[in-house]
MIVEXMI-531648 format. One line per 5 residues: their letters; for each residue x, y, z of C-alpha. Coordinates in steps of 0.1 Angstrom, whole numbers. Layout:
A	X Y Z; ...
***
This chain:
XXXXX	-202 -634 80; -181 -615 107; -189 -580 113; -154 -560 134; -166 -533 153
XXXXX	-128 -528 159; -97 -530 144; -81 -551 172; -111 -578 167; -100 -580 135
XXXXX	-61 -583 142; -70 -610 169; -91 -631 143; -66 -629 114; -36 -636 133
XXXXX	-25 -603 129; -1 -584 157; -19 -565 178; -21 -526 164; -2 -498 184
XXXXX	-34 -475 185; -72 -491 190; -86 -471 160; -58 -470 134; -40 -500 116
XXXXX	-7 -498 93; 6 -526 79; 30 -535 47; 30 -565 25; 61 -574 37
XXXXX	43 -575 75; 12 -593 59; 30 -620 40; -2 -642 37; -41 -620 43
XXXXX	-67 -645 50; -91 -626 76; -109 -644 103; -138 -652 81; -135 -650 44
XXXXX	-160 -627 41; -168 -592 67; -178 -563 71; -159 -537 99; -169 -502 112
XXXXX	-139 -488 93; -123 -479 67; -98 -491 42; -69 -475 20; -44 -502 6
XXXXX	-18 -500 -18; -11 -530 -35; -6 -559 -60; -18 -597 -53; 3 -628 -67
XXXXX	-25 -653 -57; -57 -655 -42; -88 -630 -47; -102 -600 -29; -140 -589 -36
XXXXX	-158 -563 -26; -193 -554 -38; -200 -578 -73; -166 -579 -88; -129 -595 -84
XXXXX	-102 -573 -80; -80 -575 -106; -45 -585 -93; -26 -583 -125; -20 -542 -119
XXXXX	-4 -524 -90; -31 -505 -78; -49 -479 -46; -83 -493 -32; -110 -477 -11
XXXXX	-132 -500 15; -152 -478 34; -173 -487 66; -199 -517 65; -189 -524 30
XXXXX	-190 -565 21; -152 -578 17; -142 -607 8; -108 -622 9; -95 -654 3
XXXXX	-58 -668 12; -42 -636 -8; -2 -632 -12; 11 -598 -20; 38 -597 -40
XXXXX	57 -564 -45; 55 -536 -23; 26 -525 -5; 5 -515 25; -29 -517 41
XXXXX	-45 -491 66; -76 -492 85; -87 -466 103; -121 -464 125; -145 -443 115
XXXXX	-143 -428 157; -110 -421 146; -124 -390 124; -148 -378 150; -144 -338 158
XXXXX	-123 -334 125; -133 -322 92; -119 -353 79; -153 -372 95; -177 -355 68
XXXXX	-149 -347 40; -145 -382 34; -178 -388 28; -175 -368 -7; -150 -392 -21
XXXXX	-169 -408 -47; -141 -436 -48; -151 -452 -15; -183 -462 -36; -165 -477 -65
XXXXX	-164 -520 -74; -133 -529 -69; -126 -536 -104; -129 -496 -106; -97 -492 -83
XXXXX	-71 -467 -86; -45 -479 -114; -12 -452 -100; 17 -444 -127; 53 -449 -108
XXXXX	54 -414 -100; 19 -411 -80; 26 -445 -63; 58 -426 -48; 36 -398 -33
XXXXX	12 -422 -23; 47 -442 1; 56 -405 10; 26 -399 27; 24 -436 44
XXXXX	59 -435 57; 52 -395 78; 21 -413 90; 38 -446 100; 65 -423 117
XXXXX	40 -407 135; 24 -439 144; 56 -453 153; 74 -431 172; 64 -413 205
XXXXX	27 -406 200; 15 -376 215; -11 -348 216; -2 -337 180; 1 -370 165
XXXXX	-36 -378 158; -39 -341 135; -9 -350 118; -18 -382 110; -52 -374 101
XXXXX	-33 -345 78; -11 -370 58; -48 -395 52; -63 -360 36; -35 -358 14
XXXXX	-36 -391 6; -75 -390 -1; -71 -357 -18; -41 -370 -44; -65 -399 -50
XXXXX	-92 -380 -59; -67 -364 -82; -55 -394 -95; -87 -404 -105; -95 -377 -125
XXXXX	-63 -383 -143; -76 -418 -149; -107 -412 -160; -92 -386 -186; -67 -414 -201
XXXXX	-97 -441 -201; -117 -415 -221; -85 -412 -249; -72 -444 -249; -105 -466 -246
XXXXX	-127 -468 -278; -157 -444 -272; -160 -421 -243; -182 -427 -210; -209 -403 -222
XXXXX	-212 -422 -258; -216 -456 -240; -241 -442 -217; -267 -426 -246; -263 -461 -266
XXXXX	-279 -477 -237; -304 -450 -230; -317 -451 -263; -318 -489 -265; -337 -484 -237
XXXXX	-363 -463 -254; -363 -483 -291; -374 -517 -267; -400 -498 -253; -390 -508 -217
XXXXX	-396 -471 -205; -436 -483 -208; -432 -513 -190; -405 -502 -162; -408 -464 -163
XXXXX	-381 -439 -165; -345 -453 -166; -330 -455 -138; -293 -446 -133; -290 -480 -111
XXXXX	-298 -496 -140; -278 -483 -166; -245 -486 -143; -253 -525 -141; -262 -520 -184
XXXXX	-222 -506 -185; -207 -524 -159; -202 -502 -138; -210 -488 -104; -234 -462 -104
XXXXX	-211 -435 -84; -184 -444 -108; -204 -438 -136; -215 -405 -122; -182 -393 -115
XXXXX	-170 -401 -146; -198 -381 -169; -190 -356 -144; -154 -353 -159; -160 -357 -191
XXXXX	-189 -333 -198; -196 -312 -161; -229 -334 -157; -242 -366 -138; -258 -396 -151
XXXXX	-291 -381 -139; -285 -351 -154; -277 -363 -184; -309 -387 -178; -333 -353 -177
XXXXX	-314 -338 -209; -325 -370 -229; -361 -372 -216; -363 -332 -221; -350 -335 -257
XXXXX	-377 -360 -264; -402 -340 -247; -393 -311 -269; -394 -332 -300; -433 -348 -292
XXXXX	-444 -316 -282; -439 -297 -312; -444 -328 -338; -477 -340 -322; -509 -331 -309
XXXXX	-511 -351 -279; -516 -328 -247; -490 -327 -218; -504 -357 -196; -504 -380 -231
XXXXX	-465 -368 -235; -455 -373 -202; -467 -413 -203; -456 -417 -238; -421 -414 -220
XXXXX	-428 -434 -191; -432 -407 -163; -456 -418 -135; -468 -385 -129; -475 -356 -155
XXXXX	-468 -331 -126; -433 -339 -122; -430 -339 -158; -441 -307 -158; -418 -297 -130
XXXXX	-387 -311 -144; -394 -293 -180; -399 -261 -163; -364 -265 -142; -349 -273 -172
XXXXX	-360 -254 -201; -377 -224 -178; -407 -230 -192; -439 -255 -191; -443 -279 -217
XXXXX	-475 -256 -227; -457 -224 -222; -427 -241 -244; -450 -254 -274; -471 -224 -271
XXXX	-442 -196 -275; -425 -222 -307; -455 -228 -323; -459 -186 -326
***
């Protein structure tokens, strides 16, 4: 497996034409025609934000196949496995990489870092209605300008400007999907998440493995785990390991008052290693101790 520590090593491998600028990469479908990188599969110290839809071949990143029968915006971001494999574009598109160097000394550099998107599977990319895919071209046709034509001592800000917008409508866009999924899809996010959570208790598996983990009950959904974050997030303001403490909190509530075991029992029965961070986590979350809490109910 290649690793591209540049975007030129990775034009000069796949046979691409050399890019104007050492750290930044734009490219349409049209220019592409057939994408089969070097090696099928790489990693690169950059990032990726393509628009696009595939007539043929595959593109994987992380466990799953992108899904080539939608038009749709993906996020690849540094070191991240890629695979692609002798991929035809059809319809409009474009590619950009851009080195991560590229961001250094702008706020850009640490901003982008708070995308959840750039952790998605690819079979969570970015489906755009008509009229976001036009703001999406908007943005890509100033920066290709500014890549194009006459670069000078402004051109870097303003191209880094137009890749926050495009980040930040993305981000929007997102949201917007994640509202649709949650109206059009049978059973919201959140319900999907407690059914596994409490399958997880009824087999018992939280004596055996411990406390469920929010790595596992991504993989339970299908999902990534910062997907599924982001998307409890929209739906109900909380994360999956927020959502995580509510449950074990509710339960802890429930044994203290309906039996007679004593804190350290309670905090085994639901799989916590240690009755200290039990304690801990009851107290940030209810703002008392499990004894203060079944003292003052029991009164």
């Amino acid at each position: 497996m290649n690793h591209y520590k540049s975007i030129t090593e990775l034009h000069e491998k796949s046979s691409f034409e050399m890019p104007k600028h050492p750290l930044i990469s734009l490219m349409t479908c049209k220019e592409l025609m057939t994408y089969s990188v070097g090696e099928d599969r790489f990693t690169g110290d950059f990032y990726m934000v393509a628009l696009k839809k595939i007539k043929s071949g595959h593109v994987l990143y992380g466990k799953t196949k992108y899904d080539h029968s939608n038009g749709s915006a993906v996020f690849m971001k540094p070191r991240q496995i890629i695979e692609v494999s002798n991929v035809q574009f059809a319809e409009k598109g474009f590619v950009m990489f851009f080195h991560e160097d590229y961001l250094s000394g702008h706020h850009l550099y640490e901003q982008i870092k708070k995308y959840g998107y750039f952790e998605y599977e690819i079979n969570e990319a970015l489906h755009i209605s008509p009229s976001e895919e036009l703001i999406l071209w908007e943005l890509y046709y100033k920066i290709r300008k500014e890549y194009d034509e006459n670069p000078d001592e402004f051109s870097r800000e303003i191209i880094l400007s137009h890749i926050d917008s495009i980040l930040k409508y993305s981000d929007r866009f997102y949201k917007r999907q994640f509202i649709d999924r949650s109206i059009n899809v049978s059973g919201t996010m959140l319900k999907k998440f407690q059914k596994v959570v409490d399958n997880y208790f009824e087999k018992d598996l939280h004596l055996q493995d411990g406390l469920p983990t929010v790595n596992y009950l991504a993989d339970k959904l299908s999902v990534s785990t910062r997907y599924l974050s982001d998307v409890l997030k929209q739906e109900t303001g909380k994360t999956a390991l927020e959502h995580i403490h509510i449950y074990l909190i509710k339960e802890a509530k429930n044994l203290l008052l309906s039996s007679e075991n004593n804190v350290s029992g309670i905090a085994y029965d639901l799989g916590f290693e240690s009755p200290s961070y039990f304690t801990r986590l009851f107290k940030k979350i209810v703002g008392l101790t499990p004894v203060q809490y079944r003292e003052n109910v029991n009164i």
